[in-house]
Structures are given as structure tokens and as C-alpha cells.
C-alpha positions, 0 to 999 in steps of 0.5 A, spaced: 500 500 500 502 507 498 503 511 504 500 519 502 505 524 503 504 531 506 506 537 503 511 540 507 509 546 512 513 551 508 510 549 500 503 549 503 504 555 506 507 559 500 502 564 496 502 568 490 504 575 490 498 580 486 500 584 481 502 590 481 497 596 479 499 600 474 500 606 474 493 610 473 489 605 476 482 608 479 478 602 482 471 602 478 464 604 481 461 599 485 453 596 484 448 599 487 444 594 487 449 588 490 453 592 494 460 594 495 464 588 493 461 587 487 464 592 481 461 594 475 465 592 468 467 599 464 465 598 456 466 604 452 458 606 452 456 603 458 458 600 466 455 593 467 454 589 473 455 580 471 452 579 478 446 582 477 445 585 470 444 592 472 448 597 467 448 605 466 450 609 460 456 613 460 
């Protein structure tokens, strides 16, 4: 029978890093509907929400 090895401590622990923003970077407006969590996707004529489906136009 094959024994099942752990990982050690320090891989299991290990994370990625985020990105860096890039310059100029503005988080989006947040959903009315949904809440703060949730942002809403900048289009060239519109903001939309994939949550919830609400938009606004620019």
C-alpha cells in the first residue's frame, strides 16, 4: 500500500504575490444594487454589473 505524503509546512504555506497596479489605476464604481464588493465592468458606452445585470450609460 502507498503511504500519502504531506506537503511540507513551508510549500503549503507559500502564496502568490498580486500584481502590481499600474500606474493610473482608479478602482471602478461599485453596484448599487449588490453592494460594495461587487464592481461594475467599464465598456466604452456603458458600466455593467455580471452579478446582477444592472448597467448605466456613460
Amino acid at each position: 500500500m502507498a503511504e500519502d505524503k504531506k506537503k511540507p509546512a513551508a510549500q503549503a504555506a507559500a502564496k502568490k504575490k498580486a500584481a502590481p497596479k499600474p500606474k493610473g489605476y482608479k478602482p471602478g464604481k461599485s453596484c448599487p444594487r449588490c453592494g460594495a464588493g461587487v464592481r461594475l465592468a467599464e465598456h466604452k458606452d456603458r458600466r455593467s454589473c455580471g452579478k446582477c445585470g444592472y448597467f448605466e450609460k456613460k
